[in-house]
PDB file of the backbone (N, CA, C, O) and the ligand in Angstrom, with CONECT records:
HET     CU  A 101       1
ATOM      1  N   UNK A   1     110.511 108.526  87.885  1.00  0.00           N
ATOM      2  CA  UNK A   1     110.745 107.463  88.861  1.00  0.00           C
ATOM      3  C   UNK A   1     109.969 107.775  90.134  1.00  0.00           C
ATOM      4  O   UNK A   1     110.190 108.844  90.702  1.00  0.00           O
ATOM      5  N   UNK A   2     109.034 106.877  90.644  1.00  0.00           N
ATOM      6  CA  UNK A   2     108.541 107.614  91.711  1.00  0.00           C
ATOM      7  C   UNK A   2     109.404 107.075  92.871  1.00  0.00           C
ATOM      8  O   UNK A   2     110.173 106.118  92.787  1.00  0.00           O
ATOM      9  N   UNK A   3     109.178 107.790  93.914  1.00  0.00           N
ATOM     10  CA  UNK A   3     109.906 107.469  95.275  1.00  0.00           C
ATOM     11  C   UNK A   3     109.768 106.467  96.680  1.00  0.00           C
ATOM     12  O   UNK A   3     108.769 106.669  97.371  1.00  0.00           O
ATOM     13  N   UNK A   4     110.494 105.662  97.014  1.00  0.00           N
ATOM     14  CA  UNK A   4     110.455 104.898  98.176  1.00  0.00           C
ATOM     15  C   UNK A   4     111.431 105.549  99.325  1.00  0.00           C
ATOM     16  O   UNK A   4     112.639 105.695  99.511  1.00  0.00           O
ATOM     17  N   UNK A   5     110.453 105.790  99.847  1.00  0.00           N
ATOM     18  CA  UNK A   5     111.347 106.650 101.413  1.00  0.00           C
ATOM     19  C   UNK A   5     111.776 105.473 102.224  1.00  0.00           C
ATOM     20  O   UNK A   5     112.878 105.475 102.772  1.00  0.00           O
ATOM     21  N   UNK A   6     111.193 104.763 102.295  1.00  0.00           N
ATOM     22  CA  UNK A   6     111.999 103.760 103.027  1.00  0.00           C
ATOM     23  C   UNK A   6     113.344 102.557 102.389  1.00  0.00           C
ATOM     24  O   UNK A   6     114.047 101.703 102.930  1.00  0.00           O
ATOM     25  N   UNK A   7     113.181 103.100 100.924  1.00  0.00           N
ATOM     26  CA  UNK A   7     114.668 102.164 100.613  1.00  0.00           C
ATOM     27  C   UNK A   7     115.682 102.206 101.289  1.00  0.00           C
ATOM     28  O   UNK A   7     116.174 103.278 101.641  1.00  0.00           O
ATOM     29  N   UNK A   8     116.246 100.906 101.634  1.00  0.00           N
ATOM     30  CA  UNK A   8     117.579 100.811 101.782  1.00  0.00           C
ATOM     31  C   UNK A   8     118.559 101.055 100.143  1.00  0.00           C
ATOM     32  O   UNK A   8     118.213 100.706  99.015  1.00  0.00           O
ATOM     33  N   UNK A   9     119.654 101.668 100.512  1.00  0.00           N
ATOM     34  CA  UNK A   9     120.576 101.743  99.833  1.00  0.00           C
ATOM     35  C   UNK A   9     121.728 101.295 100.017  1.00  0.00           C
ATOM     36  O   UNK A   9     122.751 101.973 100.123  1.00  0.00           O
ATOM     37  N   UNK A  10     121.606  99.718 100.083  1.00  0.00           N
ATOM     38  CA  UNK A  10     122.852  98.860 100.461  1.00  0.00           C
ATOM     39  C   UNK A  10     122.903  98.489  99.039  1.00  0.00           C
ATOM     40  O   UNK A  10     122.289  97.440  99.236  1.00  0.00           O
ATOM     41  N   UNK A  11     123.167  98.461  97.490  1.00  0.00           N
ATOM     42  CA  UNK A  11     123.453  98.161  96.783  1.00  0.00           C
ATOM     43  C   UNK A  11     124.333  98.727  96.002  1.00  0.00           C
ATOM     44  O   UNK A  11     124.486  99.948  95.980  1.00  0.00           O
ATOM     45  N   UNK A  12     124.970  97.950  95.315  1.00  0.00           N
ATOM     46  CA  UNK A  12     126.466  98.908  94.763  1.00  0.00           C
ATOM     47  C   UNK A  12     126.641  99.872  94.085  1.00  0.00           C
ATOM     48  O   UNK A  12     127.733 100.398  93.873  1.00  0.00           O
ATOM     49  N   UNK A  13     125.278 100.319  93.539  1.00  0.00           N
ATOM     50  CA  UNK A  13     125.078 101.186  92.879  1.00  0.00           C
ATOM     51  C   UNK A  13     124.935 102.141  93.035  1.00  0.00           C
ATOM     52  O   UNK A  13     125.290 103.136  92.403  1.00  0.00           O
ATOM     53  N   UNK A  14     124.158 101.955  94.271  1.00  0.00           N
ATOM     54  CA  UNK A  14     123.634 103.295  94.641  1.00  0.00           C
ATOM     55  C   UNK A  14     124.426 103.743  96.295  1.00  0.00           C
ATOM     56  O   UNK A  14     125.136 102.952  96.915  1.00  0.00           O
ATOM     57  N   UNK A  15     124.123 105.058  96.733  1.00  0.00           N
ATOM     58  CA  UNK A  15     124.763 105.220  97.896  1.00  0.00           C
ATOM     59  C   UNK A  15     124.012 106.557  98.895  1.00  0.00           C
ATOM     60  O   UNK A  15     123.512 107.530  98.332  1.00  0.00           O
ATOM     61  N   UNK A  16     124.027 106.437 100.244  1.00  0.00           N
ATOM     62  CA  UNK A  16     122.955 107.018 100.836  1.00  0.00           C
ATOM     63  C   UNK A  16     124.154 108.081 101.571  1.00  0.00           C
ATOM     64  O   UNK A  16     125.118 107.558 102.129  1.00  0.00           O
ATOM     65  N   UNK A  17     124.015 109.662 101.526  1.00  0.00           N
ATOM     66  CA  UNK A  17     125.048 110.248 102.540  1.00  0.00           C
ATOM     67  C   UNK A  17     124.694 111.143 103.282  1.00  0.00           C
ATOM     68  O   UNK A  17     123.602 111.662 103.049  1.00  0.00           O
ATOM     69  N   UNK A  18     125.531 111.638 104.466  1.00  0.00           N
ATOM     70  CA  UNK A  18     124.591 112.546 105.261  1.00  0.00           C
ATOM     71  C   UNK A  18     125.170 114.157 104.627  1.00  0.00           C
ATOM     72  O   UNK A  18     126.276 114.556 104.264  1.00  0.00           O
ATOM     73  N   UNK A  19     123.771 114.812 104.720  1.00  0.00           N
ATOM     74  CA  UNK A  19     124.686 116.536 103.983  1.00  0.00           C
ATOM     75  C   UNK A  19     125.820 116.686 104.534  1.00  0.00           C
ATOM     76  O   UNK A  19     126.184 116.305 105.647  1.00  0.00           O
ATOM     77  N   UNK A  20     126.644 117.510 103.377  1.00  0.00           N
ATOM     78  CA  UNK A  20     128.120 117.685 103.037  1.00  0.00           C
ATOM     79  C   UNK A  20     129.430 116.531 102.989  1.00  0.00           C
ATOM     80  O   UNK A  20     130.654 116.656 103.020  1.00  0.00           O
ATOM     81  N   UNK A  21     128.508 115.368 102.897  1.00  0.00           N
ATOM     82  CA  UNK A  21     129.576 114.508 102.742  1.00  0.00           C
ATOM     83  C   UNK A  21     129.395 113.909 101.466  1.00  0.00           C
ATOM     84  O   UNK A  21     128.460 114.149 100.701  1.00  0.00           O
ATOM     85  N   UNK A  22     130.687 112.822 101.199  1.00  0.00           N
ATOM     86  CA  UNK A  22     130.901 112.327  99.799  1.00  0.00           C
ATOM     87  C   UNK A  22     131.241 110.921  99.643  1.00  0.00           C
ATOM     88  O   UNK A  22     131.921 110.173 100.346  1.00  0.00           O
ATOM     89  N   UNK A  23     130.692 110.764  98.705  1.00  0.00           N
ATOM     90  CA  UNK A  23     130.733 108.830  98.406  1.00  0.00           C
ATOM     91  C   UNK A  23     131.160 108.652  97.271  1.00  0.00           C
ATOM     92  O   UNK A  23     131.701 109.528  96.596  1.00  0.00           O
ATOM     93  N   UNK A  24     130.915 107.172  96.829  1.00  0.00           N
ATOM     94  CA  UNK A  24     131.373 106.960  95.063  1.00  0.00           C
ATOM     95  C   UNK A  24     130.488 105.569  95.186  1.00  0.00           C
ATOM     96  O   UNK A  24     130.342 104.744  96.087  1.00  0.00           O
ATOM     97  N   UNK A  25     129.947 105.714  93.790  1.00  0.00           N
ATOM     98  CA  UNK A  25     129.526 104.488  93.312  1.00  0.00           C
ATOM     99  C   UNK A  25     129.948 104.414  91.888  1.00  0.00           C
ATOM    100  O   UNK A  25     130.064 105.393  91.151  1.00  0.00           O
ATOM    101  N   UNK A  26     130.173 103.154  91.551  1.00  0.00           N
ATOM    102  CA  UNK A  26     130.805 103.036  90.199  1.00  0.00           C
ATOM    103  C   UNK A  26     129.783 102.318  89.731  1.00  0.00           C
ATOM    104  O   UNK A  26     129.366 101.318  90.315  1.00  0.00           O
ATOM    105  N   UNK A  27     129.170 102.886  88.356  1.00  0.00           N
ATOM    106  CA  UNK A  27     128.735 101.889  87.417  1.00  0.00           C
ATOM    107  C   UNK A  27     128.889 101.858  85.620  1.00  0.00           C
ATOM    108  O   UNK A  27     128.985 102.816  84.854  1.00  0.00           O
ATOM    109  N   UNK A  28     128.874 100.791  85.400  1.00  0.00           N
ATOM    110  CA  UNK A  28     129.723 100.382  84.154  1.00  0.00           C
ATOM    111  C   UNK A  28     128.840 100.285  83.084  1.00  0.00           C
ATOM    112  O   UNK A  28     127.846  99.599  83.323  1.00  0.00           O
ATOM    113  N   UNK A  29     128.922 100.821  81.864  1.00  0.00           N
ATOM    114  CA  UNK A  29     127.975 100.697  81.167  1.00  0.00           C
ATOM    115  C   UNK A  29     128.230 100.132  79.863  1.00  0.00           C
ATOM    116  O   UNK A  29     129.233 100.402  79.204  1.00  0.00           O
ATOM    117  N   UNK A  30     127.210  99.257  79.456  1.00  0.00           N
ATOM    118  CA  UNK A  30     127.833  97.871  78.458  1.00  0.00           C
ATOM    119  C   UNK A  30     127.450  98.089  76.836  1.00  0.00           C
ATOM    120  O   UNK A  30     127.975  97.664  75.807  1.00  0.00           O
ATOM    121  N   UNK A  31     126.212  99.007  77.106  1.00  0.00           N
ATOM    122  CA  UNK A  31     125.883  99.651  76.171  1.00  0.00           C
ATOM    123  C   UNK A  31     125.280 101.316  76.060  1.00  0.00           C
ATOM    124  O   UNK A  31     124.841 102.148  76.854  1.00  0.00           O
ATOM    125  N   UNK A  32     125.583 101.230  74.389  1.00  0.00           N
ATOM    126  CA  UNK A  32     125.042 102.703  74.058  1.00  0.00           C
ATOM    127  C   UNK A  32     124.149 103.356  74.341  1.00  0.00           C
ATOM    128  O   UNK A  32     123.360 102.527  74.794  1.00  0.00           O
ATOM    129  N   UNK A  33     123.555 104.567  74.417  1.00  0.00           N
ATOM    130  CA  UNK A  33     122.472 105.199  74.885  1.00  0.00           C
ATOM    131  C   UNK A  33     122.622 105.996  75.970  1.00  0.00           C
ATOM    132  O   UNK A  33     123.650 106.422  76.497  1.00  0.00           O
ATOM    133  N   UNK A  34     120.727 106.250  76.426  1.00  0.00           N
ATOM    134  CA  UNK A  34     121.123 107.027  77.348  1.00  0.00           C
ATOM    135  C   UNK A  34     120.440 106.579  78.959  1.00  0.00           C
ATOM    136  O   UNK A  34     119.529 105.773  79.148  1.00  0.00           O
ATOM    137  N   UNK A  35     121.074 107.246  79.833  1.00  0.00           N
ATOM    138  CA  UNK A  35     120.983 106.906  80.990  1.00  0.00           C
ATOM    139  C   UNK A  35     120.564 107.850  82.141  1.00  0.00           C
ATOM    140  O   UNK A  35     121.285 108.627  82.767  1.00  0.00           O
ATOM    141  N   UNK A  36     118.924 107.558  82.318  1.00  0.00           N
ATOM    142  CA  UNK A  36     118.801 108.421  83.276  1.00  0.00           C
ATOM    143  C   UNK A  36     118.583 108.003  85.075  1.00  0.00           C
ATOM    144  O   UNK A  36     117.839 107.145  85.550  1.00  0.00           O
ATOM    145  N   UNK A  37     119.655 109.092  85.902  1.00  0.00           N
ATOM    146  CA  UNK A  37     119.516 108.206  87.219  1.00  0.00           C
ATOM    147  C   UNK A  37     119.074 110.080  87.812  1.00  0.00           C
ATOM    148  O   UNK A  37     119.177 111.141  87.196  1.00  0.00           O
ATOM    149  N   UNK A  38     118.524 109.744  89.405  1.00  0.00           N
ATOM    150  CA  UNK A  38     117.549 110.109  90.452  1.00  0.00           C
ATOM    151  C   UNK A  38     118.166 109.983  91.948  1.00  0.00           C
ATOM    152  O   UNK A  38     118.844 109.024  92.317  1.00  0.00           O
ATOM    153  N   UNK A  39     117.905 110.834  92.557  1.00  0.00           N
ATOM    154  CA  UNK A  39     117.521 110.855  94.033  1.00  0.00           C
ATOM    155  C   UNK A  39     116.389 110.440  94.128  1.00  0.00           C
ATOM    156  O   UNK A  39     115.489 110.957  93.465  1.00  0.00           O
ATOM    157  N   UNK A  40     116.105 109.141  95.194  1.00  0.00           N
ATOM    158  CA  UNK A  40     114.920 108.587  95.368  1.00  0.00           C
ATOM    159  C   UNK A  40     114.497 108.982  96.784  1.00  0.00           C
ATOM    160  O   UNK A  40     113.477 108.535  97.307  1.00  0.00           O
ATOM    161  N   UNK A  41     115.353 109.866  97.397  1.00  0.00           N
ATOM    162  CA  UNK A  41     114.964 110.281  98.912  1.00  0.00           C
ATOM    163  C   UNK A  41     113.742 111.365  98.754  1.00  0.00           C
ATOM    164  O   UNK A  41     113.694 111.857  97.626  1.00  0.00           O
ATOM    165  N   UNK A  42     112.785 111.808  99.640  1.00  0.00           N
ATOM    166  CA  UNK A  42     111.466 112.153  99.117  1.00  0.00           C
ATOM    167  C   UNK A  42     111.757 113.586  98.607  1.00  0.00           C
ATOM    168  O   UNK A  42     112.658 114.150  99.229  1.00  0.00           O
ATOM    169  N   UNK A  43     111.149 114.333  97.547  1.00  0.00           N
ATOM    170  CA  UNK A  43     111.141 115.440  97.249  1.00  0.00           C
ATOM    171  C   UNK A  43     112.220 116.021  96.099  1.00  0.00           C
ATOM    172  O   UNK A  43     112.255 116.934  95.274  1.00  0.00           O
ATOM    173  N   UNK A  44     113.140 114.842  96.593  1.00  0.00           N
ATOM    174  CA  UNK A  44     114.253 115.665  95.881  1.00  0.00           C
ATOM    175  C   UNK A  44     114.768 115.277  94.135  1.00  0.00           C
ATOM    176  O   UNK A  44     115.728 115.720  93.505  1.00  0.00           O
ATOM    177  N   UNK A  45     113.922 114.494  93.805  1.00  0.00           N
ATOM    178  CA  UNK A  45     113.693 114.655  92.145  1.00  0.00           C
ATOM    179  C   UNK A  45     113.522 115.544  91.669  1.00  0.00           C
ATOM    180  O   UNK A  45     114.302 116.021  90.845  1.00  0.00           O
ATOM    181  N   UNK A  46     112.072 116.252  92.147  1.00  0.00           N
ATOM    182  CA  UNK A  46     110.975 117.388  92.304  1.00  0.00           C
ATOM    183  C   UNK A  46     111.699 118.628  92.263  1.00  0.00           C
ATOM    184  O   UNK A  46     111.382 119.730  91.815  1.00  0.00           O
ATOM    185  N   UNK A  47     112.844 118.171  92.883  1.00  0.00           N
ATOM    186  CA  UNK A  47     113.887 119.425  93.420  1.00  0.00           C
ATOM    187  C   UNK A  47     115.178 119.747  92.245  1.00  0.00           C
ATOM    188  O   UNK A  47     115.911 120.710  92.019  1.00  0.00           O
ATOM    189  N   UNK A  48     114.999 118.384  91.663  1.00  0.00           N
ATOM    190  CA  UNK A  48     116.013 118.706  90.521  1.00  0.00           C
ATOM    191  C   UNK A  48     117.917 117.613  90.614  1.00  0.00           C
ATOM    192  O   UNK A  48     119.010 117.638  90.048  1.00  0.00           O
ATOM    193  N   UNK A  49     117.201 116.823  91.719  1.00  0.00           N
ATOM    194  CA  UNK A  49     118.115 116.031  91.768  1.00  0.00           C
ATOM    195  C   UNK A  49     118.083 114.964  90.981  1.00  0.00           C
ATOM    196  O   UNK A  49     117.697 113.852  91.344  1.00  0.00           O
ATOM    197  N   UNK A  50     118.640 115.367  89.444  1.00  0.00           N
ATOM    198  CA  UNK A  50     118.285 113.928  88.760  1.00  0.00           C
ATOM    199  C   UNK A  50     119.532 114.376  87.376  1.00  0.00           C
ATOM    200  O   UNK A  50     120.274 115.350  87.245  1.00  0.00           O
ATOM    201  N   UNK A  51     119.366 113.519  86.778  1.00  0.00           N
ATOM    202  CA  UNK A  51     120.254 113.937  85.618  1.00  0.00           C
ATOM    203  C   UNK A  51     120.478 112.776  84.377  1.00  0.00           C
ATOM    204  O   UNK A  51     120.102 111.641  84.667  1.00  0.00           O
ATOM    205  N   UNK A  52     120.761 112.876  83.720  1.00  0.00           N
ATOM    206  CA  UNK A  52     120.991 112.450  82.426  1.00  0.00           C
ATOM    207  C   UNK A  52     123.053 111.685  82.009  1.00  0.00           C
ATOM    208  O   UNK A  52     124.049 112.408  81.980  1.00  0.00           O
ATOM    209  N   UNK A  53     123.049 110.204  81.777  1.00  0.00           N
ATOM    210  CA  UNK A  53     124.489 110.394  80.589  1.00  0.00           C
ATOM    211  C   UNK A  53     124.244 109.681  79.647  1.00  0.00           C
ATOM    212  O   UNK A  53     123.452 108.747  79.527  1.00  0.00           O
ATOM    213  N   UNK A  54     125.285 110.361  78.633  1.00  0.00           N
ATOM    214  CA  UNK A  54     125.001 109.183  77.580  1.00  0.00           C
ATOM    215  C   UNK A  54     126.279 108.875  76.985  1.00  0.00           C
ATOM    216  O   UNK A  54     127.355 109.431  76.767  1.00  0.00           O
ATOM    217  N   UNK A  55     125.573 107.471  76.767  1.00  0.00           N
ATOM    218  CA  UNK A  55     126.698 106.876  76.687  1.00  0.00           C
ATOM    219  C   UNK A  55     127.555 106.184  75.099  1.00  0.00           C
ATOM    220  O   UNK A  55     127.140 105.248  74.415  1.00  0.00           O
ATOM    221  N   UNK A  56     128.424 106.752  74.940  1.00  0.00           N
ATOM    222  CA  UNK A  56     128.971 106.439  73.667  1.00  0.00           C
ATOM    223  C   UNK A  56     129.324 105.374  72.533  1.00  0.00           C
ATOM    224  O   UNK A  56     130.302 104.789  72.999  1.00  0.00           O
ATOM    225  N   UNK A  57     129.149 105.033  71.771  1.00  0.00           N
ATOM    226  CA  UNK A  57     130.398 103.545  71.295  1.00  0.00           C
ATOM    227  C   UNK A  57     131.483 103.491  71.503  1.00  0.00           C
ATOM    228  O   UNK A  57     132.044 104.585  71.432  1.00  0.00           O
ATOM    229  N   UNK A  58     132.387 102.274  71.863  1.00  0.00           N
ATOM    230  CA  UNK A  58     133.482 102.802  71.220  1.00  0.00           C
ATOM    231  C   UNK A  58     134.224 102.795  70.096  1.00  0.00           C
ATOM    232  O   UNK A  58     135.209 103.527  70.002  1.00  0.00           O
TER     233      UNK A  58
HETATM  234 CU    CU A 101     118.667 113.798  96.995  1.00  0.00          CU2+
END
């Protein structure tokens, strides 16, 4: 994913915080597979801020 330093992160999905603090975003997933999400703030993909879920049937 490459990076936009200037995104806003007003969408429900996603959420912007200042170090040591904590948020929640909820998202719902409709189907199987897998799901990969990112830090889009600069560097910090690079850095290992990223990760993997997957997601089950039921
Ligand atoms: Cu980050």
């Amino acid at each position: 994913m490459k990076k936009f330093p200037d995104m806003e992160h007003d969408e429900p999905g996603k959420v912007t915080l200042a170090p040591g603090k904590q948020g929640e975003i909820v998202w719902q997933f409709t189907k199987a597979g897998a799901v990969n999400f990112a830090c889009l703030m600069p560097g910090h993909y690079e850095a290992g801020m990223k990760g993997a879920i997957k997601v089950g049937r039921k």
